[in-house]
VEXKOLZA-5046 format. One record per atom (N, C-alpha, C): x, y, z; atom name; chain. Coordinates in nm, 3 decimals, always signed. Layout:
<pts>
+---------+---------+---------+------+-------+
!      px !      py !      pz ! name ! chain !
+---------+---------+---------+------+-------+
!       X !       Y !       Z !   CA !     A !
...
+---------+---------+---------+------+-------+
</pts>
This chain:
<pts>
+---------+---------+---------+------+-------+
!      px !      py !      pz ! name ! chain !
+---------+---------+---------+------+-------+
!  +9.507 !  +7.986 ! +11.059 !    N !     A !
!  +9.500 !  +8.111 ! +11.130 !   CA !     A !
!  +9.456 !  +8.081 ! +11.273 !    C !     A !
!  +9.508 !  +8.108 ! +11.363 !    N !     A !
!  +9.451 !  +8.124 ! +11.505 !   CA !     A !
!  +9.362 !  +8.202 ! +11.503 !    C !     A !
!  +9.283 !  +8.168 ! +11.668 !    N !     A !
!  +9.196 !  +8.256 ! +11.690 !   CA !     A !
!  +9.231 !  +8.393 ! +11.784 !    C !     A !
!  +9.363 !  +8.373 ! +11.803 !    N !     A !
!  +9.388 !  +8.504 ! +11.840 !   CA !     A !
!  +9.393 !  +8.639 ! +11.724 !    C !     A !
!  +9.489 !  +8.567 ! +11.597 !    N !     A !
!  +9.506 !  +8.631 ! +11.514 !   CA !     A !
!  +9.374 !  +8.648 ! +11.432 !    C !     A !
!  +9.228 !  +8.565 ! +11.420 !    N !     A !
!  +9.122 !  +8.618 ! +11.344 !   CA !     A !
!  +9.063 !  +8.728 ! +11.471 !    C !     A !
!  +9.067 !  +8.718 ! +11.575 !    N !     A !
!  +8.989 !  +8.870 ! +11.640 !   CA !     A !
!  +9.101 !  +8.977 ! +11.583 !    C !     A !
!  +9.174 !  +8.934 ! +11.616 !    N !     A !
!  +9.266 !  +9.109 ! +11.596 !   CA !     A !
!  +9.231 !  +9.149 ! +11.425 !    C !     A !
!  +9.169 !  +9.014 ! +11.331 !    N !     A !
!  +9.138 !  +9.063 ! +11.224 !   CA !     A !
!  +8.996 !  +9.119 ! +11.215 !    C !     A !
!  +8.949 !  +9.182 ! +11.333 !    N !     A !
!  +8.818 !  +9.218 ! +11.318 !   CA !     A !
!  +8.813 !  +9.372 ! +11.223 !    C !     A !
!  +8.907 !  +9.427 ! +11.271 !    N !     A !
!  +8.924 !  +9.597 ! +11.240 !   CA !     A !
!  +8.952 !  +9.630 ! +11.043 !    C !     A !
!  +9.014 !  +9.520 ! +11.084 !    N !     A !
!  +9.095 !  +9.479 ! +10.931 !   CA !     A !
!  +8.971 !  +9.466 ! +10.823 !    C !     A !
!  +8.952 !  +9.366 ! +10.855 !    N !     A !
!  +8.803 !  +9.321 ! +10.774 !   CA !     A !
!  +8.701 !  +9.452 ! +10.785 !    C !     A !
!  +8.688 !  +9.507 ! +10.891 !    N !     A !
!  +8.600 !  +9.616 ! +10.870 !   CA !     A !
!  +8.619 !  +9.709 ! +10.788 !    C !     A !
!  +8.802 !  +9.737 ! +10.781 !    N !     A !
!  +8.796 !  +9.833 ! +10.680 !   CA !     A !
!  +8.832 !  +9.804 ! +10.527 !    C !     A !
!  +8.799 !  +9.634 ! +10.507 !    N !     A !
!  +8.838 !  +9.570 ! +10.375 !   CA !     A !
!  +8.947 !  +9.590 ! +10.324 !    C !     A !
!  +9.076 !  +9.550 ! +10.427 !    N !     A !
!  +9.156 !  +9.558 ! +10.367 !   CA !     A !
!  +9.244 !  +9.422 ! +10.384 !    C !     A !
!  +9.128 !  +9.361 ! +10.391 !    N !     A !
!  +9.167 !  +9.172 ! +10.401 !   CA !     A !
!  +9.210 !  +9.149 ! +10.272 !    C !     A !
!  +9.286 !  +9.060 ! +10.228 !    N !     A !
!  +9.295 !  +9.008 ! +10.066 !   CA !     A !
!  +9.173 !  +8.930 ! +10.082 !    C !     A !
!  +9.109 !  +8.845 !  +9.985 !    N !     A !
!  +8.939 !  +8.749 !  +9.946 !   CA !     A !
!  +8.978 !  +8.653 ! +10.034 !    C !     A !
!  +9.115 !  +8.564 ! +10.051 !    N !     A !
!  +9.121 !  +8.467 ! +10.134 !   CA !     A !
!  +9.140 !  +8.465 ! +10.224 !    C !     A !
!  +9.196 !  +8.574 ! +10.293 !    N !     A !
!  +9.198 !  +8.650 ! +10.395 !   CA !     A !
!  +9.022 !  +8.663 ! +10.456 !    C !     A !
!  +9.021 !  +8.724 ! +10.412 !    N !     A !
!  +8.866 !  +8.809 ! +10.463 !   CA !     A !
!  +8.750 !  +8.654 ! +10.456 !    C !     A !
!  +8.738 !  +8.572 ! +10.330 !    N !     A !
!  +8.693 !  +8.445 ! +10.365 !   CA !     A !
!  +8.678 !  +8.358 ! +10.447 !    C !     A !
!  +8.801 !  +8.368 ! +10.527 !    N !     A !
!  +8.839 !  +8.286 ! +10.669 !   CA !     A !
!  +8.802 !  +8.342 ! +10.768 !    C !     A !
!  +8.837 !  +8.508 ! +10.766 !    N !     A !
!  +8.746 !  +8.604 ! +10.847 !   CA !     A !
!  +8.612 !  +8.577 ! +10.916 !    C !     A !
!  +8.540 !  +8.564 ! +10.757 !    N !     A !
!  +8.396 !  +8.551 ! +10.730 !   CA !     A !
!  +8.343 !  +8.424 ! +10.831 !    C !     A !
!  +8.419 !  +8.300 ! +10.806 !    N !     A !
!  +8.405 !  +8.194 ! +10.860 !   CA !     A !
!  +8.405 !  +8.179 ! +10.994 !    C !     A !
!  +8.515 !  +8.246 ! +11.042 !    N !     A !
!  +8.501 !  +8.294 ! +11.223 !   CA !     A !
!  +8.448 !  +8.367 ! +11.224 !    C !     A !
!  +8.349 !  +8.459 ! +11.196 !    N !     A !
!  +8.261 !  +8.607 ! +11.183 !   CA !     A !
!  +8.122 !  +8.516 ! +11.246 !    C !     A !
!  +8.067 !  +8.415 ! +11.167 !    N !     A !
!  +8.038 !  +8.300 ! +11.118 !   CA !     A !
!  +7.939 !  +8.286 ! +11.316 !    C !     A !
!  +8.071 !  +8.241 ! +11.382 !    N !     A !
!  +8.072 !  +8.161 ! +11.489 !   CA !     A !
!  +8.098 !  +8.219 ! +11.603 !    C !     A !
!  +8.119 !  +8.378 ! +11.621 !    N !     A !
!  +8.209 !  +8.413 ! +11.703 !   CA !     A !
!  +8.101 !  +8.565 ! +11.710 !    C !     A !
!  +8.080 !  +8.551 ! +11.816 !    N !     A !
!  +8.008 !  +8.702 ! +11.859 !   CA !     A !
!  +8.085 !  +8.809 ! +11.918 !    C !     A !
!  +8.203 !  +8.789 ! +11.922 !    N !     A !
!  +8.298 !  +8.868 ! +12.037 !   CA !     A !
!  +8.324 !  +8.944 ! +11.890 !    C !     A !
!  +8.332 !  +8.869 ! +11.772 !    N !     A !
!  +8.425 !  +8.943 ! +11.660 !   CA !     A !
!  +8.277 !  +9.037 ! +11.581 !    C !     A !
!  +8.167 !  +8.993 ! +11.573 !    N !     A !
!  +8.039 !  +9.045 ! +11.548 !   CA !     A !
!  +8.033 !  +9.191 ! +11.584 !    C !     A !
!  +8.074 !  +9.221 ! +11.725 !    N !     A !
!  +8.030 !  +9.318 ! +11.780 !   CA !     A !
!  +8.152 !  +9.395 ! +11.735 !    C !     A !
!  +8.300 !  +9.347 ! +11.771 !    N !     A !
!  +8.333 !  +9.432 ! +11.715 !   CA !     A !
!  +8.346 !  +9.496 ! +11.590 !    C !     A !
!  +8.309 !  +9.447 ! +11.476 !    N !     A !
!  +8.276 !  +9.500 ! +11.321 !   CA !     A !
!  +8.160 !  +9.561 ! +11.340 !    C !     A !
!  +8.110 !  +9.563 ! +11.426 !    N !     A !
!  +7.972 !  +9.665 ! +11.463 !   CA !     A !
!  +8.049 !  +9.791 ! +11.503 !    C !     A !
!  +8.125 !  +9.790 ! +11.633 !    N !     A !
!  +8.197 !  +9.910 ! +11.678 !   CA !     A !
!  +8.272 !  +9.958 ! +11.574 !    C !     A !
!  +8.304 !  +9.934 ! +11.451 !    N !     A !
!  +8.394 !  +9.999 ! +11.354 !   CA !     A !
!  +8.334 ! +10.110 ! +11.249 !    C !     A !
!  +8.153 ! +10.052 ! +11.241 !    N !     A !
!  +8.079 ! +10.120 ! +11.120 !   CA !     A !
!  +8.101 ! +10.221 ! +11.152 !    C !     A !
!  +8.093 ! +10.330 ! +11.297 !    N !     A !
!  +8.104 ! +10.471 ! +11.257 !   CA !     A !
!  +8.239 ! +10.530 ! +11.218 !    C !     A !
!  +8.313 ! +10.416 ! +11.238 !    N !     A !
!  +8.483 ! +10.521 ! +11.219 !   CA !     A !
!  +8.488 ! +10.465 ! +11.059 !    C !     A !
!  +8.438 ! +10.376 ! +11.017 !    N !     A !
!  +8.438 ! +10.372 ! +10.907 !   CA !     A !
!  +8.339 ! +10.462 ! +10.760 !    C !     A !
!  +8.273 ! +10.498 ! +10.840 !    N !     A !
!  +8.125 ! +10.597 ! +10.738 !   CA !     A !
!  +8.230 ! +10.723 ! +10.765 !    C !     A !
!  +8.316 ! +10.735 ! +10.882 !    N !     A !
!  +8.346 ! +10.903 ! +10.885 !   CA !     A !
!  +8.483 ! +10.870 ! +10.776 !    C !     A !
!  +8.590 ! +10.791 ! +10.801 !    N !     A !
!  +8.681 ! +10.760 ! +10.723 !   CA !     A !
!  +8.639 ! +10.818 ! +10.570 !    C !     A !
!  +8.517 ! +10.759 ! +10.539 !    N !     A !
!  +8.479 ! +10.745 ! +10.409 !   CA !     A !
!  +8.426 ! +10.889 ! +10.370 !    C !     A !
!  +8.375 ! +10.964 ! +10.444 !    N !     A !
!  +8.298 ! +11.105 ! +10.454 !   CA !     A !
!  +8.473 ! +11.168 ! +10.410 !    C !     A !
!  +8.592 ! +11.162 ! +10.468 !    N !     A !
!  +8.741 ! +11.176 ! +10.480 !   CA !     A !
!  +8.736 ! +11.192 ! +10.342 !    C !     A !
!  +8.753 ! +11.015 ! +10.303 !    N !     A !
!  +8.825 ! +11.022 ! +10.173 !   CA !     A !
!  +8.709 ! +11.063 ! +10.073 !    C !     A !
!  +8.570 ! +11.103 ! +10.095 !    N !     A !
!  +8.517 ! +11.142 ! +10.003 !   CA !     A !
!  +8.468 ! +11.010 !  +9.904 !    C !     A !
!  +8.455 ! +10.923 !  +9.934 !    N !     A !
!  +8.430 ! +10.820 !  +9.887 !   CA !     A !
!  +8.334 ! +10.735 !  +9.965 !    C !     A !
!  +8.267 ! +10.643 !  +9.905 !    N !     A !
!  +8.129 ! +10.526 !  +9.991 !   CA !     A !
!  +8.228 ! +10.456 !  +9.992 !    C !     A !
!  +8.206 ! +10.364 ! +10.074 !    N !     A !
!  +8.289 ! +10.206 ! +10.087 !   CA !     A !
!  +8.137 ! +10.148 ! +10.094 !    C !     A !
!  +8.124 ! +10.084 ! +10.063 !    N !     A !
!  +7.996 !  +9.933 ! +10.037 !   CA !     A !
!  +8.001 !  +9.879 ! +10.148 !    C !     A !
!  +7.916 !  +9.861 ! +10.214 !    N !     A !
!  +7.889 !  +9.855 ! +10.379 !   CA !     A !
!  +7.935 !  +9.679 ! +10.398 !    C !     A !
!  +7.984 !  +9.661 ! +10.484 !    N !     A !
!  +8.063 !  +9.508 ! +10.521 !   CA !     A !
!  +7.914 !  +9.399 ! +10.508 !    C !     A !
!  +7.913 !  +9.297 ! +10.493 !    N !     A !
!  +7.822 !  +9.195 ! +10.499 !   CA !     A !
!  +7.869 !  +9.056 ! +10.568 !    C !     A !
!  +7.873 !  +9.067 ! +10.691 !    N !     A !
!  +7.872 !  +8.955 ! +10.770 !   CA !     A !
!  +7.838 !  +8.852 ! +10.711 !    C !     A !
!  +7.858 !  +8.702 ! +10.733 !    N !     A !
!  +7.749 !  +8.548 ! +10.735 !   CA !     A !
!  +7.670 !  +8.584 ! +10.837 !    C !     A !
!  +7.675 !  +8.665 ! +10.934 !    N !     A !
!  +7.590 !  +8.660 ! +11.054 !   CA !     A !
!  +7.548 !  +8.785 ! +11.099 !    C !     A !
!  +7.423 !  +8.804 ! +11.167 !    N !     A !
!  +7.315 !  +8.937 ! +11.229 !   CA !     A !
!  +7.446 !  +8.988 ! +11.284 !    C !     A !
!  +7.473 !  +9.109 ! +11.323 !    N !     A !
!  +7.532 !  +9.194 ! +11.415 !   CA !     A !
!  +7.476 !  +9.239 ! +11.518 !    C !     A !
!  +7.317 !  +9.214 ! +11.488 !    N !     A !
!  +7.199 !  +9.243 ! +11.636 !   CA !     A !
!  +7.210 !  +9.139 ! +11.725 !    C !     A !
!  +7.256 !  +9.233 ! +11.844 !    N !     A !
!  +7.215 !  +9.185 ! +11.929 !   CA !     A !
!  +7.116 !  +9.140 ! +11.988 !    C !     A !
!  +7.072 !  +9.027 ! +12.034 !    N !     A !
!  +6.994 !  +8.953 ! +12.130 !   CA !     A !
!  +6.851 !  +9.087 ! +12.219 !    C !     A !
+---------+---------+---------+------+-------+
</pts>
């Protein structure tokens, strides 16, 4: 996977709709990469309202790595 193509998988992964090996590799550049951190940060609220939508919880994403910033 490039690293062009794992940022653009930031959104993706946020809304789990990576396949496991997919989203694994994700995880791994998630891992190393703060540009992709922040953005799975910018996704939690469109994702809690999504979920408010479908009436359903989604199980909140779990990084390898803090999403806090510095």
């Amino acid at each position: 996977m490039r690293a062009l193509t794992r940022h653009r998988d930031a959104g993706a992964y946020a809304l789990g709709v990576l396949d496991a090996p997919e989203a694994a590799r994700f995880e791994r550049h998630l891992g190393r990469c703060g540009r992709c951190a922040v953005t799975v940060t910018q996704f939690m609220p469109v994702i809690r309202v999504l979920g408010r939508l479908a009436g359903a919880r989604r199980p909140p994403v779990r990084p390898t790595r803090s999403l806090q910033q510095p």
